[in-house]
N, C-alpha and C positions, 0 to 999 in steps of 0.2 A: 670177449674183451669189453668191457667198461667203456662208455662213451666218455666217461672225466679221466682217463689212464691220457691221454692224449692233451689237455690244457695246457696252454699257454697263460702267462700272468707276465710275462714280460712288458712293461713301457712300450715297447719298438708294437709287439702285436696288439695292445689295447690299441695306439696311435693309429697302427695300420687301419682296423676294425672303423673307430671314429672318422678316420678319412675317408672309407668305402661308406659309412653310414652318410655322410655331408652332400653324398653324392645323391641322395634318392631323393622325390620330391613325393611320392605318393607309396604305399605297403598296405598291408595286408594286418590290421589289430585284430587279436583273438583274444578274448575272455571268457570267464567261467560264470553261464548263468545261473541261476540262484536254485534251478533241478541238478544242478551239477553239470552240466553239458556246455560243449565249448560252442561258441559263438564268433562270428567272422566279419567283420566288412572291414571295405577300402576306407583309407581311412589319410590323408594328406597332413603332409610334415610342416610343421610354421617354423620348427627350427631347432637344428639339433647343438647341442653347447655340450662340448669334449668333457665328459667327468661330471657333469651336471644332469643330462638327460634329453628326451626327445621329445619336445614340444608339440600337442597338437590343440584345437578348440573344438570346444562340443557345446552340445545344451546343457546346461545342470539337470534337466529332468530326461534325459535320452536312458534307455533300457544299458548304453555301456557304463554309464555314470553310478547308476543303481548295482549294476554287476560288480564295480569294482570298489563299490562301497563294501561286497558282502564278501569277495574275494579278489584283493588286492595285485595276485599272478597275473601278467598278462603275457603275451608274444607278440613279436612282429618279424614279419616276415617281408621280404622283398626283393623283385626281381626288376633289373633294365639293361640292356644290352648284356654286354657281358659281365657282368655285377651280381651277386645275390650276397643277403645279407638276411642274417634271422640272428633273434634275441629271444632270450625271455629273462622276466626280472619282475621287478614293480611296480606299482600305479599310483599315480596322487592325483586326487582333485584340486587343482588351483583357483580360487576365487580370487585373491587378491588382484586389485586392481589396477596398482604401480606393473604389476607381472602382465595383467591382460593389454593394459595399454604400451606395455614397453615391445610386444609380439603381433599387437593390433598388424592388421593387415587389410584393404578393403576388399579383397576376394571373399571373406567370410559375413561381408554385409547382407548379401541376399537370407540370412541364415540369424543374424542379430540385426533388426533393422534399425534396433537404435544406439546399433556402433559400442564403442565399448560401456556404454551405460544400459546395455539392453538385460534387464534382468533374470534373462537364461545364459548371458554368455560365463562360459569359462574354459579351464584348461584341463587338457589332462599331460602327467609328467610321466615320460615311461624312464626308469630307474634303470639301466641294464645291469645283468646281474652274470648272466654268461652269455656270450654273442660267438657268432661263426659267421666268418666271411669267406666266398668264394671270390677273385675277383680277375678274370681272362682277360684284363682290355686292354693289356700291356698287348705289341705286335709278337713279343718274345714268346706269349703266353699261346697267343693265338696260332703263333707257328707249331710251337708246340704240339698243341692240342689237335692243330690238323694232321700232323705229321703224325703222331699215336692212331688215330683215326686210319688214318689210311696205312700204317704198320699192322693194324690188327686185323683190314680187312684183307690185306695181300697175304699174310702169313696164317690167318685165322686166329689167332692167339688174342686173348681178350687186351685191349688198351691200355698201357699204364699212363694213369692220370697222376703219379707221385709229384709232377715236376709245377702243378698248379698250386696258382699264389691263393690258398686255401690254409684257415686255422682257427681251434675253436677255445675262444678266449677265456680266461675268469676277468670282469669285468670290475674295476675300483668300486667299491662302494661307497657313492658319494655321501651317503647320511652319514658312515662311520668315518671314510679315509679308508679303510681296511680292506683287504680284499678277501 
């Protein structure tokens, strides 16, 4: 079976996906280095905006900046409580500075000391292109989930996990509209 036999492009599951994403403050960025090999770190959310993309700041000279200058692909992954959410899609470097100071935040001073005039700050924008959410934090969910758990271990039968709020999106493409 085809991992894309399964997509959703519905409004209702993009919306879902954008709400489980609003909820993370920190994930997991993966890009592609310039030997071709993927590349990892944590990497904290300034702000995610529905159909627009996923905000974060960087250096203009950091090795992810250079990475996605030469391949644009990126992923993000992440996990909290009962929440996970993974994407991949596209990257843009943001230098403009109406954008860096409308996202400014003073958490990211120790990193630009001269605020948003610091001539390394900028942005990177992640594009989603198809995202998957898992998300258990409903009580319903949680019931669920333990109640399979503990069906498969009394009867031995492996767990059906069908009834979680889990689905793997086509995400709008906000440069086109299109999806």
């Amino acid at each position: 079976m085809s991992l894309y036999e399964n997509i959703e492009n519905s409004t209702q599951a993009q919306d879902k996906w954008w709400e489980v994403c609003s909820t993370f403050t920190d994930v997991f960025m993966i890009t592609n280095s310039t030997e071709g090999k993927q590349h990892g770190r944590p990497m904290h959310i300034i702000s995610v905006e529905k159909n627009v993309g996923i905000f974060f700041f960087t250096s203009k000279n950091s090795p992810k900046v250079q990475e996605v200058k030469n391949d644009d692909t990126i992923t993000i992954t992440g996990q909290q409580s009962s929440r996970w959410i993974y994407t991949t899609g596209k990257a843009r470097i943001i230098t403009d500075q109406a954008k860096i100071k409308e996202l400014w935040t003073e958490g990211v001073r120790p990193w630009f000391p001269q605020g948003t005039q610091d001539s390394e700050v900028s942005l990177i924008q992640m594009i989603p292109e198809i995202g998957e959410y898992w998300d258990n934090s409903s009580l319903t969910n949680k019931l669920y989930y333990v109640y399979e758990l503990a069906k498969g271990y009394i009867t031995n039968q492996k767990a059906d996990m069908s009834g979680s709020d889990w689905a793997r999106v086509e995400m709008l493409n906000t440069q086109t509209g299109a999806q």
